[in-house]
C-alpha positions as CSV (number, residue, x, y, z in Angstrom):
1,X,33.1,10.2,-18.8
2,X,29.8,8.9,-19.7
3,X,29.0,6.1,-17.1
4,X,25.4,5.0,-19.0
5,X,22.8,5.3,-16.6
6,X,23.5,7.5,-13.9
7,X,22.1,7.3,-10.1
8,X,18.9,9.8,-11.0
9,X,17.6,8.0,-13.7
10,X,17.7,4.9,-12.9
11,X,15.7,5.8,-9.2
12,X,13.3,8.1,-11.7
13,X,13.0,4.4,-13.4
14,X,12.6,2.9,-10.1
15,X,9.9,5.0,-9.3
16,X,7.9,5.0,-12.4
17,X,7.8,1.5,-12.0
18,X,6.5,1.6,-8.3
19,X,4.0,4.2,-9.1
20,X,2.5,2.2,-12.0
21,X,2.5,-1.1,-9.4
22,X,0.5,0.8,-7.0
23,X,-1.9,1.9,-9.8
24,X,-2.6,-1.5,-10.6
25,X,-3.4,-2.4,-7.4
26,X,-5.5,0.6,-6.8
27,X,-7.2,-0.8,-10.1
28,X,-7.3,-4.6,-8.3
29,X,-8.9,-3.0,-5.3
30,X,-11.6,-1.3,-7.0
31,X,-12.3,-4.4,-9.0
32,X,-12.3,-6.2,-5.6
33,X,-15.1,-3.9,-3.9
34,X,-17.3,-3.6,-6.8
35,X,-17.4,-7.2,-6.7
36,X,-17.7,-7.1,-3.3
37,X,-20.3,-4.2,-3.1
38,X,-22.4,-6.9,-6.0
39,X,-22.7,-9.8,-4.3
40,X,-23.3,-7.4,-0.7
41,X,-26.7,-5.7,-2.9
42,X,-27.7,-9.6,-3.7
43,X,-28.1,-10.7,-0.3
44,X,-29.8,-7.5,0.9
45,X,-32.0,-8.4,-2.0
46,X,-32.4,-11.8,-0.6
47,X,-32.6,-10.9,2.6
48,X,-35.6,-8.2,1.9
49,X,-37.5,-11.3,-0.3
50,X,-36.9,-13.3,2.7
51,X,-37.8,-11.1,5.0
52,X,-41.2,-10.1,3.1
53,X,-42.4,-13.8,2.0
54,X,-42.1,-15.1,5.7
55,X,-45.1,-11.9,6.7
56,X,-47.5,-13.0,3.6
């Protein structure tokens, strides 16, 4: 009576597989804001040269 895969394993499967997707995005995302957080610190940067080259 061995059926292969039985109902449990494969859902312990299907999980493992939908936990490790939503790691990768969690990854994705934090490569997203650091990018985003970058170019954010760039144009404060510009914004502060601007800013102090228009008093002078």
């Amino acid at each position: 009576m061995n059926q292969g895969i039985s109902f449990f394993g494969m859902f312990s499967m299907l999980s493992i597989i939908v936990y490790g997707l939503f790691a990768l995005l969690g990854l994705y995302a934090l490569y997203l804001l650091i990018k985003l957080m970058i170019r954010a610190i760039t144009a404060l940067e510009l914004y502060i040269d601007e800013k102090r080259n228009r008093r002078l």
